[in-house]
N, C-alpha and C positions, 0 to 999 in steps of 0.2 A: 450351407443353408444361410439364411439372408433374415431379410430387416423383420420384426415381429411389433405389434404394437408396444407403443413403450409404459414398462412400469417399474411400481415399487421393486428396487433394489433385494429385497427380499424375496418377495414372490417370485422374481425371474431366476434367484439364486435357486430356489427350488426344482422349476421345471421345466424354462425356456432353454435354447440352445442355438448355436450355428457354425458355423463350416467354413473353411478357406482349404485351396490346395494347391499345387503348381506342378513347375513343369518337372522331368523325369533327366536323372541321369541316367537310367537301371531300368529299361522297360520289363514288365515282364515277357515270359517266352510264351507262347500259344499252349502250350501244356498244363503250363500254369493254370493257363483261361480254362482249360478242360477239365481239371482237377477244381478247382474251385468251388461246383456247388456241392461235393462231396464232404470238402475240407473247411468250407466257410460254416461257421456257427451262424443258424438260422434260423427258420419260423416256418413251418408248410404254408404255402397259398398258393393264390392262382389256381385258374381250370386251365387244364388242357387244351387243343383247340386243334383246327385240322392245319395237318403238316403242311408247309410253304419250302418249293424250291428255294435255295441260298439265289439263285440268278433271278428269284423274282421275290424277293424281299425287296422293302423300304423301307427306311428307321427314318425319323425325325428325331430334331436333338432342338433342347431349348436351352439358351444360356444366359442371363442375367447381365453379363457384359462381354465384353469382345477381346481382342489378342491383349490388350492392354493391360488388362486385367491379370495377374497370373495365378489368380484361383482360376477364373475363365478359361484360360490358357491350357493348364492342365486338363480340362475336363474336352475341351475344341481339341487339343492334340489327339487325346486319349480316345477320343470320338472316332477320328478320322484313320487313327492307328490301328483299332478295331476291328473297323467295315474292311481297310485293307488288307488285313489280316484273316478275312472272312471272303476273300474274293469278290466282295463287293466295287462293281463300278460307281464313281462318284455322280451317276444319276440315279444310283439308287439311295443315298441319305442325303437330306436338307440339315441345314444347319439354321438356326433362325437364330439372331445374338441380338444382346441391349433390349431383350424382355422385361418389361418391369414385374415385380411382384403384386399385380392385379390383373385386373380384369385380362390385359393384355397380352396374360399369361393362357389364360382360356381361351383369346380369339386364335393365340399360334396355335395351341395342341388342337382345338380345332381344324384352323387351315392344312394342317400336316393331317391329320385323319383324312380330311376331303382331296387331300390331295394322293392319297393310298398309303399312309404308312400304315404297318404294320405293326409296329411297335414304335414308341416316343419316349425319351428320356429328356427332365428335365433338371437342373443343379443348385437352386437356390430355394430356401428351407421356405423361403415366401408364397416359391410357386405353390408350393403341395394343395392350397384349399380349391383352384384352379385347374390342377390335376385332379383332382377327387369328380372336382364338375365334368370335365370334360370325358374320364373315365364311364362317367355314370353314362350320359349322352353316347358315346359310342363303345357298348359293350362286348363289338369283335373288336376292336383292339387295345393292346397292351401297353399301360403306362408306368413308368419306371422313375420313380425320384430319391434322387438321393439325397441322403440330411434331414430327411420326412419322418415323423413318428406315429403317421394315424395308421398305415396299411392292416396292422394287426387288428385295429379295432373295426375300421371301417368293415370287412369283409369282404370288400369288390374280391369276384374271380381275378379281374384283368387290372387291379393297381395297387405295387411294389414297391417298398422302400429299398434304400441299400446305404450304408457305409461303411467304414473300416477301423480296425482296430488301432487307428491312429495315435492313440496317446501312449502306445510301445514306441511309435518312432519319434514321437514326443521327448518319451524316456531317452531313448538312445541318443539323441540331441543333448539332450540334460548331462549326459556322462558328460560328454564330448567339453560342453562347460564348464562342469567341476574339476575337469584336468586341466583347462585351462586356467582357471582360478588356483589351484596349486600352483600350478606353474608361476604365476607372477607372485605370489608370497613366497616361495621359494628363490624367485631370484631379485625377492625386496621391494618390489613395485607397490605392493599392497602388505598390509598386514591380515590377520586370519579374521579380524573381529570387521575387517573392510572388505570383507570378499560380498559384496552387494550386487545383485544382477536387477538389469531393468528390465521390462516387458512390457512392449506395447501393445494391447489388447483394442479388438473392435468394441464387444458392448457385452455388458456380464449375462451371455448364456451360459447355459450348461458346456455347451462344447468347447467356448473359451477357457471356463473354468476348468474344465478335465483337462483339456491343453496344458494351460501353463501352469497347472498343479503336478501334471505328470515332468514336466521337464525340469520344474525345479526340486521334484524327487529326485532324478536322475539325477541331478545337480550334488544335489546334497548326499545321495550313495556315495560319493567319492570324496569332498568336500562338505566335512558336516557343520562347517560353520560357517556356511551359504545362506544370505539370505535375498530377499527379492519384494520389488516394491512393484507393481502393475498399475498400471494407469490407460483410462477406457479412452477414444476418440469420437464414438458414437457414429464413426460411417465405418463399411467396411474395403472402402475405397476415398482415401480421400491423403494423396502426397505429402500436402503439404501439413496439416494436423499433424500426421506420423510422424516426418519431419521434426514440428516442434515437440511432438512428444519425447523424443528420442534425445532430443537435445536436452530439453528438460530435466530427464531421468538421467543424464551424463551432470550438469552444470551446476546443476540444484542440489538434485537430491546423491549426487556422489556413485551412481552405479556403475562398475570398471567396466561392464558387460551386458550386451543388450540381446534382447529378442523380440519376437512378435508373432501377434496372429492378426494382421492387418494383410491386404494385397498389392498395398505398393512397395518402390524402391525408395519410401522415403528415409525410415528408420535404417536398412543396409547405407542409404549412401549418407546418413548423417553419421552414424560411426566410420563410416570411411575418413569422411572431413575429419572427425575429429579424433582419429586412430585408437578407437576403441572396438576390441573384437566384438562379434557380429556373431548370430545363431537364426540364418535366415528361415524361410517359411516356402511352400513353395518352389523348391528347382534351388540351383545353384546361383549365388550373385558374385562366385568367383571373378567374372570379366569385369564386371564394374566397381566389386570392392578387392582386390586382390591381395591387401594387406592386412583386413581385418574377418573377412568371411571365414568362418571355422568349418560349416556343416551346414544343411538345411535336412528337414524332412517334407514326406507327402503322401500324398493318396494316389494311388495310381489306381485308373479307376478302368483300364484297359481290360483286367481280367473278369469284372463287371459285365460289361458291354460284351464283351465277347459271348460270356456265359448267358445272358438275357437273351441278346440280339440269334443264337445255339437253340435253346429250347425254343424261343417263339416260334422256330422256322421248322421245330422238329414237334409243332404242336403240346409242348411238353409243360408239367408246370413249371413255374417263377416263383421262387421262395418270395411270401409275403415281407421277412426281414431279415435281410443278406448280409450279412460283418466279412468283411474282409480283412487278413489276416499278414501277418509276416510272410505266413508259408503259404500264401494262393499267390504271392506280389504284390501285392495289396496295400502294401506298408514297406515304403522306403529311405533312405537315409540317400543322399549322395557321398559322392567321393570326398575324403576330408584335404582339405586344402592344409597343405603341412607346412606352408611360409607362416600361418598362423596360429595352426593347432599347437597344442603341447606335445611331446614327441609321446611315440608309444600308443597315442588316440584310436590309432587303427584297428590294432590290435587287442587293446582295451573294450569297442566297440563289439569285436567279434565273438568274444568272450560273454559279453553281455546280452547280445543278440543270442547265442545259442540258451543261455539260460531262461531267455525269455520263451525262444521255443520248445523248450523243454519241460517247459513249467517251473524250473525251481527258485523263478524270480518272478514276484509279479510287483507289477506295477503301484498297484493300491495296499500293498499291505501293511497292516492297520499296526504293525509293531514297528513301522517306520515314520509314522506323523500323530500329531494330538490333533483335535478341534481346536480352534479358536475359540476361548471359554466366552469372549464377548459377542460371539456370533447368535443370534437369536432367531435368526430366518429359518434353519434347519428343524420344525417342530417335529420332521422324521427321522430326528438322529437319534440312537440312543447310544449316549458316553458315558463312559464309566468316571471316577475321582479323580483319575490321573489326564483325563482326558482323551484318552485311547475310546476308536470308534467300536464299539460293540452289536450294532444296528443300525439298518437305513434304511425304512420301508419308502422306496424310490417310486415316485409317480412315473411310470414306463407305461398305462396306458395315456395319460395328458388328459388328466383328469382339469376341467374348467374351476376346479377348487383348488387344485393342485397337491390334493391327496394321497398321499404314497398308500401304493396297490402291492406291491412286491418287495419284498427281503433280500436287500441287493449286496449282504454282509455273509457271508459263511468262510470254514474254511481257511477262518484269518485275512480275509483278504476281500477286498469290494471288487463284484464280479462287473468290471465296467461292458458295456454293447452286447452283454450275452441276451438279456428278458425280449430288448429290441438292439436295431441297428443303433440307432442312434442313440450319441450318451447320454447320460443322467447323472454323470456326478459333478456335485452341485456345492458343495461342501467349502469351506474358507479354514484355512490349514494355519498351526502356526508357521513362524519365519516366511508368511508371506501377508506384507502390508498393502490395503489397496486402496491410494492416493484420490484418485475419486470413483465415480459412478456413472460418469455419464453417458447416458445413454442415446 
């Protein structure tokens, strides 16, 4: 999900959000795809509609930017590994890329309707008001955006949100981190009180914030004297920024270890230059940093399409709001690159990952992080003395006040992408400082 008009740092802390993802080392298998809307926690929607042969389907796909991009990348791979996966010939899906989030966005989903799709998916959180239009306008067919948070309220039969339970592989990233940070205090590189991680962030939504709040949980499950300083770029493509951000949060501000939720190769290839390990974003940047890349995570968004592009053609409904999960495919880690990782990481991760699917780890729970006592944008939190989170009525329908509608605390634990697909937590943790804001 992409660019939103810009505001007070507060307000966006509350209710805004957006999206990056990349390419795959672990596709999911077709089984997957088929098990998915059983398995994916979701929302009922969509009408039904009448069945369409798979040999005479046509999906349109919108994308925000092109191969370059490798949030783009993932979701263009993940498009085309779908249809093929569906016996789809390549005259039966368009691709239309380098959409902006306007208008432009409604003349493609347009063009793609007149031109017979069927169904259209589009990937950047900009498109969605563009989708809603063009939905309305052509009500045989079906629109699919992921990163979107109106489909529950809107109502349309024919237009869907979707995204994934992303800040588990967030998490599993975060271990992979804090054993890295032992590792160099163990072998004297750093000491415990310098275990400092940097994170390059596009612009403070919601979804950045669950990002790099989940990863430096995981971080800190292994290393509990991790800390992390984040600093925004305000594009969520833009090389050279990341670039200097990354270098900044090495030179300046002292962080042994970097991450991101930006989509370029600026911040992997500045800790390459300057041999500090790397917790990429998006697909592996093994080939190009091959002495600092530890891990990356992402959204495979294959089992998605599959499952959408399945029902539409089997007349069937489309869950109005789709989470996808560890156990649909949905949510992956790559292979961990062991010239860099700490040893053990593998195995470490496996361990972690079954907990996660099992339930008996979660990600937000609230006996693991305090609020930020200085943080004053949250007026839907309720914390207790020690600062432990006790309530969060989370704005999950996007309310224009930014009003929290739902109790997103139970359980001990904040229930992140269950109310909708897309997250809502918004929240500013201690041990993590944020260098600026800009948006």
């Amino acid at each position: 999900m992409k660019k939103i008009v810009a505001m007070a740092l507060g307000a966006v802390m509350i209710a805004s959000l957006a999206a990056c993802g990349g390419s795959s080392s672990k596709p999911a298998s077709t089984e997957a795809a088929q098990e998915s809307a059983a398995a994916a926690e979701s929302t009922d929607g969509g009408a039904s509609g009448e069945a369409v042969d798979m040999s005479n389907m046509k999906v349109g796909f919108i994308f925000l930017h092109d191969e370059n991009s490798t949030y783009d990348l993932n979701f263009i791979n993940a498009a085309e590994a779908a249809c093929k996966k569906l016996g789809m010939t390549e005259d039966q899906y368009m691709l239309k890329k380098n959409v902006p989030e306007g208008q432009e966005c409604y003349d493609a989903a347009a063009d793609l309707a007149d031109a017979g799709c069927n169904i259209i998916f589009a990937d950047s959180f900009g498109h969605e008001d563009f989708m809603i239009q063009a939905a309305k306008e052509f009500p045989d067919v079906q629109f699919c955006h992921a990163t979107g948070t109106k489909a529950h309220t809107e109502g349309l039969d024919n237009y869907h949100n979707a995204f994934a339970s992303i800040y588990e592989g967030r998490y599993l990233a975060g271990v992979a981190a804090g054993m890295k940070l032992n590792q160099m205090i163990e072998d004297g590189k750093i000491t415990e009180d310098g275990a400092k991680m940097g994170y390059v962030g596009a612009y403070t939504y919601a979804e950045v914030i669950s990002g790099y709040t989940s990863f430096y949980l995981g971080a800190k499950s292994v290393c509990p004297s991790v800390t992390m300083d984040v600093t925004f770029t305000g594009s969520w493509y833009d090389e050279t920024a990341e670039k200097e951000a990354a270098h900044k949060l090495i030179t300046d501000d002292g962080c042994v270890l970097i991450s991101q939720h930006a989509d370029s190769m600026g911040a992997p290839t500045e800790c390459e230059d300057q041999g500090v390990p790397d917790v990429s974003y998006n697909g592996s940047t093994v080939d190009a940093c091959p002495n600092t890349f530890i891990i990356s995570s992402r959204i495979n968004w294959e089992p998605y399409y599959e499952y959408a592009i399945k029902a539409c053609a089997a007349g069937e409904k489309i869950d109005a709001d789709w989470t996808g999960t560890l156990q649909t495919g949905s949510v992956e880690i790559t292979e961990v690159n062991d010239k860099a990782a700490a040893p053990g990481t593998t195995e470490k991760l496996e361990e972690v990952k079954k907990a996660l699917e099992d339930g008996s780890v979660h990600v937000f729970d609230t006996a693991n992080f305090t609020v930020t006592k200085d943080d004053k944008t949250n007026v839907n939190a309720t914390v207790d003395g020690s600062g432990k989170l006790t309530g969060y009525m989370a704005d999950v329908d996007t309310d224009a006040e930014y009003k929290g509608d739902t109790e997103a605390v139970s359980d001990g634990y904040f229930h992140e992408s269950e109310y909708r697909s897309a997250p809502y937590f918004d929240l500013q943790i201690d041990g993590i400082k944020l260098l600026d804001t800009k948006m």
